[in-house]
N, C-alpha and C positions, 0 to 999 in steps of 0.2 A: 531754730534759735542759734543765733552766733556764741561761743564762745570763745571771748578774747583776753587772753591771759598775759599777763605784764602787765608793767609798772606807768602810771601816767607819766605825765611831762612836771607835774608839779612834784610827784615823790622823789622823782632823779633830782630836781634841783633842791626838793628840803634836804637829803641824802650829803650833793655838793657841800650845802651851806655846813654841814653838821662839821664834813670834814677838813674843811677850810678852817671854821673856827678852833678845832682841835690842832690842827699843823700850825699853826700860829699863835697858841696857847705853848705850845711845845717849841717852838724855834726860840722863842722869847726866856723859857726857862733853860733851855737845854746851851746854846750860844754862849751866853755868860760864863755857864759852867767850864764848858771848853775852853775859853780863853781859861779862866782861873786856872786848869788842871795846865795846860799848858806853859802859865809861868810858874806855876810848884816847881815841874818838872826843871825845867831854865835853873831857878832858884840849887835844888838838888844838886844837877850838875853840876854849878859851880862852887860848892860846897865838895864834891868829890874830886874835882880838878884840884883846890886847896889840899885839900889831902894826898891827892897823889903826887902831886907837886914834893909836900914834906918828906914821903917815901924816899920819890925819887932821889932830895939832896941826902936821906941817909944812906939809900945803897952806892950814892955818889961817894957820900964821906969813907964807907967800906971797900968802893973801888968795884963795884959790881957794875956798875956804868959806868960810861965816859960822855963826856958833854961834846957835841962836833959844834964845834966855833960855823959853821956854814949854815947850823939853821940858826944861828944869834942867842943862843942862849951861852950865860956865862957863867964862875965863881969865884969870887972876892974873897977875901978873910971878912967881912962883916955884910956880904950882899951876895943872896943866890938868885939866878932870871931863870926860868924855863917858861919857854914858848910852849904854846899849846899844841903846835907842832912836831916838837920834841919830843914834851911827854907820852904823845902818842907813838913816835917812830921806835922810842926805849921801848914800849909796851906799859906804861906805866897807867897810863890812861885807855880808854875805851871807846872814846868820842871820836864822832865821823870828820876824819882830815876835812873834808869836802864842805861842810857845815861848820865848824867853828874856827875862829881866829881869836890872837891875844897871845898874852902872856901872867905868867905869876912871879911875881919880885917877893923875896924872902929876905928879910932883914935876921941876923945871925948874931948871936951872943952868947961866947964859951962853948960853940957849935951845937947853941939849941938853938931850932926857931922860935923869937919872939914876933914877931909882925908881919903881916902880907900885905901886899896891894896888889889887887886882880882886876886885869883888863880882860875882858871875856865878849867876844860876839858871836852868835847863832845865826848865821845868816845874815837879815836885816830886820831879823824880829825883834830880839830881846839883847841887850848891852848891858855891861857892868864895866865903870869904868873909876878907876882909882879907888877903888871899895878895898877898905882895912877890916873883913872879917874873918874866922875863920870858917863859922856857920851863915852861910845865907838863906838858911829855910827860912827865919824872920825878920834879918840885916839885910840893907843893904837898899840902895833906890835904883831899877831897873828903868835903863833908857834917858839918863840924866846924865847929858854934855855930848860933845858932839866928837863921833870917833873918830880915828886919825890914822896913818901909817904909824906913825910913831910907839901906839900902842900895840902893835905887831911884836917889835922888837926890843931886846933886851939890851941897857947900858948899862955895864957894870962900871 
């Protein structure tokens, strides 16, 4: 008597179908998710860019930095700019030079900040452009208008 052990031609392909259905039950949930966690994160950083921005013009106000007029960022008696460039070369920021562009404009009143507007780009994934908040975990419409050099730098 022959003993022949394996699997027929029909088990391997119910096997394929089984896992097929499952990898694509699974790209269809899981895809979604990644973009969402991806623009939280977008969203986050530029809510911390806002913030280190305000840092910055205070240790500016104290004299703990100085602003190099050569990356464009500047300060006015009622308008502060820091490029995102800046922020990072002070240390004030954490974000990859390599990956982000913009800038944060600071409107000034009795040397508190009252107002932002933040130009922020990730690459050419996610943009924020002329957005006045100072949290965008929930503000704020990502990828609306079309960006520009101008948004790079700072006019005081």
């Amino acid at each position: 008597m022959k003993n022949n052990k394996g699997f027929t031609l029909i088990e391997l392909l119910a096997v394929i179908v089984v896992l097929a259905v499952v990898i694509a039950i699974a790209t269809t949930n899981v895809l979604p998710t990644m973009n969402i966690a991806r623009e939280e994160a977008f969203r986050t950083e530029a809510t911390l860019l806002v913030k280190n921005a305000k840092e910055a013009y205070e240790n500016y106000s104290l004299g703990a930095i100085s602003v190099q007029n050569d990356n464009k960022s500047c300060v006015k008696e009622n308008k502060v700019c820091f490029t995102v460039q800046e922020l990072i070369k002070v240390g004030a920021s954490a974000l990859n030079p390599d990956s982000y562009n913009g800038k944060v404009e600071m409107t000034i009143e009795n040397g508190n900040v009252v107002g932002y507007n933040l130009y922020l780009k990730k690459a050419d994934e996610y943009w924020f452009i002329n957005q006045q908040f100072s949290d965008f975990s929930k503000n704020g419409k990502i990828n609306e208008g079309t960006w520009s050099e101008e948004a790079e730098v700072c006019s005081c």
